[in-house]
C-alpha positions in Angstrom: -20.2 29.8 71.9 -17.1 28.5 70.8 -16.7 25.3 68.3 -15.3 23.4 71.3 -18.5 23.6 72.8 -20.5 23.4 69.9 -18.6 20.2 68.9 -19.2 18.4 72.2 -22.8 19.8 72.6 -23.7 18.1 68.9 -22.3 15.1 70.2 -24.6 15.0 73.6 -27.1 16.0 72.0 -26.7 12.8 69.2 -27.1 10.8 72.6 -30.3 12.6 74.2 -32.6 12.2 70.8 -31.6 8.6 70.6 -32.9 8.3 74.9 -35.7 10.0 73.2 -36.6 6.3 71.7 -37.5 4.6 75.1 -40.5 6.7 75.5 -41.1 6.8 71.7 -41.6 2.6 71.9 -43.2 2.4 75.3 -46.5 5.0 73.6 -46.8 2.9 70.6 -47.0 -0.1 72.8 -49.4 1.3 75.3 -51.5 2.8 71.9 -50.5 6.3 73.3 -49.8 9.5 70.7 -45.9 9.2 70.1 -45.4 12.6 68.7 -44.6 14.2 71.8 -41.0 12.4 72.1 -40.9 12.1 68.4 -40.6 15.3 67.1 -38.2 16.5 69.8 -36.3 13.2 68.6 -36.5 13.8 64.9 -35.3 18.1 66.0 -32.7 17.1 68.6 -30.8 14.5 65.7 -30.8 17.1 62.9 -29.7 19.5 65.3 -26.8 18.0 66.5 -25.3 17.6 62.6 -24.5 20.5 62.4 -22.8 20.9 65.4 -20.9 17.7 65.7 -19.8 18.5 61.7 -18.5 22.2 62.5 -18.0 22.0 66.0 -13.8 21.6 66.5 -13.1 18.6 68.5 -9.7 19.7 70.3 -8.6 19.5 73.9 -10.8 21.8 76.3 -10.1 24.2 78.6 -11.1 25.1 81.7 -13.9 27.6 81.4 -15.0 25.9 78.3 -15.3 22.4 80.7 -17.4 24.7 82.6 -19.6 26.4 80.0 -20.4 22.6 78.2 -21.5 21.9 81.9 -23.5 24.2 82.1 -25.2 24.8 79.0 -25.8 21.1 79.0 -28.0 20.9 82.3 -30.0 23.9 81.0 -30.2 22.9 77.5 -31.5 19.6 77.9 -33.7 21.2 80.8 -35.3 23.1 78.0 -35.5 19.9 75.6 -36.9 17.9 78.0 -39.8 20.2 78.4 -40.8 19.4 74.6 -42.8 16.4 75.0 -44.6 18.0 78.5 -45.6 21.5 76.0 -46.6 18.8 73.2 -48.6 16.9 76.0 -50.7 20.3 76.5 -49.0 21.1 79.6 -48.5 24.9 80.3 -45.1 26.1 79.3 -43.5 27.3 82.6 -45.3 24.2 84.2 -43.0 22.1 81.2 -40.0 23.7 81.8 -40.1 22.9 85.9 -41.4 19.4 85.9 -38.7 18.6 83.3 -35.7 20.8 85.0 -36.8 18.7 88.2 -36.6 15.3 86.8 -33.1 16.3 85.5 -31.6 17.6 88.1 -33.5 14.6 89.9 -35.1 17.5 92.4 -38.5 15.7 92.7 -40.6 19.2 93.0 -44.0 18.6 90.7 -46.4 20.6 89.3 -48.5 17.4 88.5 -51.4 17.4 91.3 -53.3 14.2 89.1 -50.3 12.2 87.9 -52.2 9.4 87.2 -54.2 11.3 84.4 -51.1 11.5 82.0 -50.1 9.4 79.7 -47.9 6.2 80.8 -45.1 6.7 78.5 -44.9 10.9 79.7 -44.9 9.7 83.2 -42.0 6.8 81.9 -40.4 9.8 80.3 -40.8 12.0 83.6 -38.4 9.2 86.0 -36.2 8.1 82.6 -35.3 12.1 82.8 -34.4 11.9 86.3 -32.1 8.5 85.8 -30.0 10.3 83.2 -29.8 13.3 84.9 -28.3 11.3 87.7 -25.6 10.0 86.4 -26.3 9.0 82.6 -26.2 11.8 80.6 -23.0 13.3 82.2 -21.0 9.6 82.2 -22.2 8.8 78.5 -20.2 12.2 77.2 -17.7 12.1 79.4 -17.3 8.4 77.9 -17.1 9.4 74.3 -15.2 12.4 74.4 -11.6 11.1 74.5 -12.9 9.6 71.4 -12.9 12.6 69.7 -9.9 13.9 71.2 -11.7 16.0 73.7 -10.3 15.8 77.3 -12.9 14.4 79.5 -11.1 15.0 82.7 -12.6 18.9 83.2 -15.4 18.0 82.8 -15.6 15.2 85.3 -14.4 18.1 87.7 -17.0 20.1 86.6 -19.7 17.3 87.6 -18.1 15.3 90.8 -17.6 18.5 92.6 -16.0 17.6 96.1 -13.2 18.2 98.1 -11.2 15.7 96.8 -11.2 13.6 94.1 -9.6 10.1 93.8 -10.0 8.3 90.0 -10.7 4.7 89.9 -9.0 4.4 86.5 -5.9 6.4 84.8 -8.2 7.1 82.3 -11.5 9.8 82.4 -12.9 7.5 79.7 -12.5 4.2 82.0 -13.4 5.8 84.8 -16.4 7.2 83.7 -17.7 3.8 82.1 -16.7 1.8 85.8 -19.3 4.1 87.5 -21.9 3.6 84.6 -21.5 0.4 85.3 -22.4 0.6 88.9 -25.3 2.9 88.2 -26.7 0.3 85.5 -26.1 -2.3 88.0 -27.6 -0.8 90.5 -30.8 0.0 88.4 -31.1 -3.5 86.9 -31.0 -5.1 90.7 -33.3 -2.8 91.9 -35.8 -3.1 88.6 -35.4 -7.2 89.4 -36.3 -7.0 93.0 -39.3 -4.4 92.1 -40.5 -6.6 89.7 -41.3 -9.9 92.2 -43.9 -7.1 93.7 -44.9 -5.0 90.8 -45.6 -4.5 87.0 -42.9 -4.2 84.8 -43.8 -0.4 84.2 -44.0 0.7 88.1 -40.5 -1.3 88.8 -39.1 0.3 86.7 -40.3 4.1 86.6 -39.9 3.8 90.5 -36.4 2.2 90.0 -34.9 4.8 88.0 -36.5 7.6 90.4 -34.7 5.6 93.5 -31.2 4.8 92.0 -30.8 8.5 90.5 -32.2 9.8 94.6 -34.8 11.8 92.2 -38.2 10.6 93.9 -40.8 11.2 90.9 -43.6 8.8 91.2 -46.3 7.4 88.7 -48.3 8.0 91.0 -50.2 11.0 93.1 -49.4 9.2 96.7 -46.1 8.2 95.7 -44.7 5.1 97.1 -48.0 4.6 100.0 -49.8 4.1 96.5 -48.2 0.3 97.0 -48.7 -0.4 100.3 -46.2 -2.6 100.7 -43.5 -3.3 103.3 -41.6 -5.4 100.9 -41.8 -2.4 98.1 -40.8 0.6 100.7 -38.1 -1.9 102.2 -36.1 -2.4 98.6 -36.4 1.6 98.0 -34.7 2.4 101.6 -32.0 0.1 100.9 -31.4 1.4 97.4 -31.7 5.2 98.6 -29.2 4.1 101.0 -26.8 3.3 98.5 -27.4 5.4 96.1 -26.8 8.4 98.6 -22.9 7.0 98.9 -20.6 7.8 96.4 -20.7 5.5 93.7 -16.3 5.7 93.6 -16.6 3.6 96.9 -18.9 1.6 96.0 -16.4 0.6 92.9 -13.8 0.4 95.4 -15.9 -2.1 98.0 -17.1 -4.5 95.2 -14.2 -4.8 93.1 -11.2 -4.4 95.4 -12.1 -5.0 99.0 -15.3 -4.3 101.1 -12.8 -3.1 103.8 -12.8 0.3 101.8 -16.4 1.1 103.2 -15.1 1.0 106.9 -12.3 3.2 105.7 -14.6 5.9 104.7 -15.0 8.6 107.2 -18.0 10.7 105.0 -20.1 6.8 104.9 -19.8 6.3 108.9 -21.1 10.3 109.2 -23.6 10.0 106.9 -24.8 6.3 108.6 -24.7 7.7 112.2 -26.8 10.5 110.8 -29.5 8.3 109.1 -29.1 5.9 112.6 -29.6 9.3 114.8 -32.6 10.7 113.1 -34.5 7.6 112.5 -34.3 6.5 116.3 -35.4 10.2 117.1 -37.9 10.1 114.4 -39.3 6.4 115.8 -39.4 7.4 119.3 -41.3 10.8 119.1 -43.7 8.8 116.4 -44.4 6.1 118.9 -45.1 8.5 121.7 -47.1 10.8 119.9 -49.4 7.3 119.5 -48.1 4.9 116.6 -47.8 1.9 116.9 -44.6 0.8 117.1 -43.5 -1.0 113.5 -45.7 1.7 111.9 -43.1 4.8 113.6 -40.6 2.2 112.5 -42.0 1.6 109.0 -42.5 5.7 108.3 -39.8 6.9 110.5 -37.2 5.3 109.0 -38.5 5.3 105.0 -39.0 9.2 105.3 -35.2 10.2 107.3 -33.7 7.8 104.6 -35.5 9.9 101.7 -35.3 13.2 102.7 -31.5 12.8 103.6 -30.6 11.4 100.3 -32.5 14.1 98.7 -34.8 11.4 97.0 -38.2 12.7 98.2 -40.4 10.2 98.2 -43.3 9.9 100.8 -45.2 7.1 102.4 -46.6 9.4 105.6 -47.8 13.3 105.6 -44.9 14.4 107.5 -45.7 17.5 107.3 -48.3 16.7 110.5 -45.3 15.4 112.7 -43.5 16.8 115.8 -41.7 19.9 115.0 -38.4 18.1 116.3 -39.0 15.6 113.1 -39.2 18.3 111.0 -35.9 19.9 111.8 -34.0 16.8 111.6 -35.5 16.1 108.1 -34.9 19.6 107.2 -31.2 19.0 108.5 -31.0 15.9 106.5 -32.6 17.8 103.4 -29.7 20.7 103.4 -26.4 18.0 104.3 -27.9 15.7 101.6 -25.8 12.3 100.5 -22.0 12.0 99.9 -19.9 13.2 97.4 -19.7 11.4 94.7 -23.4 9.9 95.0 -26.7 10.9 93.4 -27.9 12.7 95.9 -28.3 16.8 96.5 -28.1 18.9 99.5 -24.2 20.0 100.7 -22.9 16.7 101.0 -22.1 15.3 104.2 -18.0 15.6 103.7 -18.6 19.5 103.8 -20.3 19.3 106.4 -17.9 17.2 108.2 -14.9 19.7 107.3 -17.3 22.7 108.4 -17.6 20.9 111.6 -13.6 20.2 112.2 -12.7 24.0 110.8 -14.9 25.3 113.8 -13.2 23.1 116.0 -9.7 23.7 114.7 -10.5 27.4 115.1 -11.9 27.3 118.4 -8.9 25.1 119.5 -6.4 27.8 118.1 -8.0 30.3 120.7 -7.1 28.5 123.1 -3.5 27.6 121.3 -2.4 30.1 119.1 0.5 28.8 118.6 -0.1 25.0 118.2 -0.1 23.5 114.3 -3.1 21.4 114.4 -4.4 20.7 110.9 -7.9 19.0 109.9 -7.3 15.5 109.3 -9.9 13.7 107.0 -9.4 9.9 106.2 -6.2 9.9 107.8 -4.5 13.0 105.9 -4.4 16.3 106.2 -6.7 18.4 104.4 -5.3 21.5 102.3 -5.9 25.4 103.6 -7.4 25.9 100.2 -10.0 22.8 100.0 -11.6 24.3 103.4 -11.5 28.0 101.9 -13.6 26.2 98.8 -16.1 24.9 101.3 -16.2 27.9 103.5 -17.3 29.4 99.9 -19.2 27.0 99.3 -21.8 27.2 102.1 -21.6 31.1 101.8 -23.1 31.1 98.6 -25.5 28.7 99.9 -26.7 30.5 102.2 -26.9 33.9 99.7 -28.7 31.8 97.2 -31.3 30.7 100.0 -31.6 34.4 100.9 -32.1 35.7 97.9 -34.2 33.5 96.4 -36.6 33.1 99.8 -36.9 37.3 99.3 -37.5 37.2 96.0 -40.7 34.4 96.5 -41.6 36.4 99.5 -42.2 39.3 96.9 -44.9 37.8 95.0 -46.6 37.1 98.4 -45.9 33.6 99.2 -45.9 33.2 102.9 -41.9 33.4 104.1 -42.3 29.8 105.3 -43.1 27.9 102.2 -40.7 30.5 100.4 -37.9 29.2 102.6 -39.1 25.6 102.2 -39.6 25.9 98.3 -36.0 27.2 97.7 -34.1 24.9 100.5 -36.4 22.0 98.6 -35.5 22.8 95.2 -31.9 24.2 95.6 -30.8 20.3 97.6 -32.7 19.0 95.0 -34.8 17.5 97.1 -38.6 18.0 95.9 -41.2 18.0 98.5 -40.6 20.6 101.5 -43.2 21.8 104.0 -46.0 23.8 104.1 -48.0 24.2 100.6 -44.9 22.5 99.0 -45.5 19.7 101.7 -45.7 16.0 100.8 -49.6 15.8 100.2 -49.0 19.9 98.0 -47.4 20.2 94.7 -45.4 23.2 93.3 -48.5 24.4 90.7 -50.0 27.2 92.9 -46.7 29.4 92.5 -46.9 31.8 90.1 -45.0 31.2 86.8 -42.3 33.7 87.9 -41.6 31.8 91.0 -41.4 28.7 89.1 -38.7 29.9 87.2 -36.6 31.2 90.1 -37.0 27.4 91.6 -35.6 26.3 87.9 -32.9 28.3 88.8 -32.2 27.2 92.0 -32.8 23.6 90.6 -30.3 23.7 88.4 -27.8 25.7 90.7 -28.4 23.1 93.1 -27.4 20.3 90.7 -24.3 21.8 89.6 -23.1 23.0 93.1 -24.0 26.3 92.5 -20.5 27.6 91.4 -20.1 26.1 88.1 -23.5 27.7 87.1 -23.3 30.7 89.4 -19.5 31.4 87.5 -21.3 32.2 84.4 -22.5 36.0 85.8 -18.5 36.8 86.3 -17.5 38.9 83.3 -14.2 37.7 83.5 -15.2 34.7 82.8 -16.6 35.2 79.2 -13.4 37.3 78.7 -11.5 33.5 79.6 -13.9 31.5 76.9 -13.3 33.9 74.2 
């Protein structure tokens, strides 16, 4: 590993032991054992000494931008399983509930959440909050400060075919979003709180905001029954499956810049289109009508953004149901956003190449290019994309064959690694809504890591690590 690396690592790593704290305080309050988070705290801050004091702190490159990324999400992945091993939870079981919360997948191995300690389970959604957006803006914040250039590694994380900064600066731009993101969680916490205890508005808060869907609780969000509760989480999915740049844009320069958005109207008349199908095969398969409503709309809205929380077996519904969640699992939120899955601007780019190619049969000769947001989209953005969705679909391949090897039926193979690789969570089948991922053997649980993290990091920044020529480029 080079010193860059080593130098910014020490520094992240400074940052994760102190978030270490939170649950440190909440298990002395709640007269819980506090070793579990404070011996990883304690490791991680002596650790990173070293580092930060040998590490060089110099301008990065390119494939160092992309080996911090990387070794960061599966790093921390590892860390983060400390307090689960020191909680007496199986190793492998560890290591997936705590790459899940930080990719903010969802997937559990917990089938009796309730029976584990209140500040593991506060530790299990705080995971999933930094993994959304916290742990990657707080280093991308800091690192100008040390003379590192922040901007790669922005790339590295906001992935998307294009990319518009709010600020000059990385540094500003990063702290903007933050902003938004802390915002966004204190609102929600506020809002939470008029209906629940501190503890569950906030542990569901930070689930919602980051689209990461861990709950405190075995029925996730039908624990509350409440209209009110389930109403504040659809709106905050909502938003939280939108880019957080626009959002920026909307509040502090003109709300106009929402209607200018192509990706929000697509991924709006997606939610509006699957929620009316949704509602009406509901109602005529015998719900009531507010009740299709009520579970209709909560579950299009939280599969789509990737969040994965439940407040209906929909595993039971119409097979049409199914697909469209299934649909809304794999295009996921927007670019930009919390949320897993595609993203819904590749999906709209997929959608104009096939029509721009199909249009060139018919004109060979005509110069029609694809048009996004009013400008025309470069030759190599769509070639990324095409890429993109190729390696998808190898990665869902390869990953369903290899779970089909240790004899899980092709279905739930195919469900488990679409589930996990959108970071979604719950799928169908025996990784349904009312199932949790600890059947699989510990071999398959690893592969779903994988795919996890793959998934969080759009597959190529991870993926680019098995290229030799890459290590030849780091050196």
């Amino acid at each position: 590993m080079s010193k860059v690396v080593m130098g910014i690592m020490g520094v992240v790593l400074a940052y994760f032991s102190i978030s270490l704290l939170v649950p440190t305080a909440f298990s002395v309050y709640y007269g819980e054992d506090p070793i579990p988070f404070f011996i990883p705290f304690v490791v991680c801050g002596l650790a990173s000494i070293p580092l930060v004091r040998y590490g060089v702190h110099e301008k990065i490159r390119h494939s160092e931008a992309i080996l911090v990324v990387s070794v960061a999400w599966i790093t921390f992945s590892l860390l983060s399983a400390v307090p689960y091993i020191l909680s007496g939870i199986p190793v492998v079981d560890s290591i997936f509930e705590a790459a899940s919360g930080l990719t903010t997948t969802g997937a559990t191995i917990m089938e009796d959440i309730e029976s584990h300690a209140l500040s593991l389970l506060l530790w299990r959604s705080m995971t999933q909050w930094l993994g959304g957006m916290g742990i990657i803006m707080l280093f991308i914040a800091i690192l100008p400060e040390l003379g590192v250039g922040g901007r790669e590694l922005f790339k590295r994380e906001f992935t998307g075919p294009t990319k518009e900064y709010i600020r000059p600066k990385i540094r500003e731009t990063a702290r903007v979003l933050f902003f938004v993101y802390f915002i966004f969680t204190a609102i929600m916490v506020a809002l939470l709180y008029v209906k629940l205890s501190f503890y569950d508005a906030l542990t569901v808060a930070f689930s919602t905001v980051s689209t990461g869907g861990f709950s405190p609780y075995t029925e996730s969000i039908s624990y509350f029954n409440s209209v009110y509760v389930e109403t504040v989480v659809m709106i905050f999915m909502v938003l939280c499956g939108v880019s957080f740049a626009l959002h920026y844009q909307a509040l502090y320069e003109h709300p106009r810049n929402y209607l200018k958005s192509s990706e929000l109207r697509f991924y709006l008349g997606f939610l509006v289109f699957s929620i009316l199908v949704s509602v009406a095969y509901l109602y005529m398969d015998g719900f009531q009508i507010l009740d299709a409503i009520r579970f209709g709309a909560f579950q299009v809205i939280s599969i789509t953004t990737t969040t994965g929380f439940t407040t209906y077996n929909y595993d039971e519904w119409a097979p049409v149901i199914k697909l469209l969640l299934m649909f809304g699992m794999i295009f996921g939120g927007c670019a930009g956003s919390t949320g897993g899955g595609v993203k819904m601007v590749r999906v709209q780019l997929l959608m104009k190449f096939v029509y721009q190619s199909l249009f060139r049969l018919i004109h060979p000769r005509a110069y029609k290019p694809i048009m996004f947001d009013g400008k025309a989209v470069n030759e190599r953005v769509v070639v990324s994309i095409l890429g993109f969705i190729s390696l998808f679909i190898l990665v869902v391949l390869l990953s369903t064959f290899a779970l089909t090897l240790m004899g899980i039926h092709v279905v739930d193979a195919l469900s488990a690694t679409v589930s996990t690789l959108t970071n979604t969570g719950p799928g169908f089948g025996m990784v349904g809504p009312e199932f949790s991922y600890a059947p699989l053997p510990p071999l398959a649980k690893l592969i779903l890591v994988f795919d996890m993290v793959a998934g969080r990091l759009e597959l190529m920044v991870l993926l680019v690590l098995f290229v030799p020529e890459f290590w030849r480029e780091v050196r």
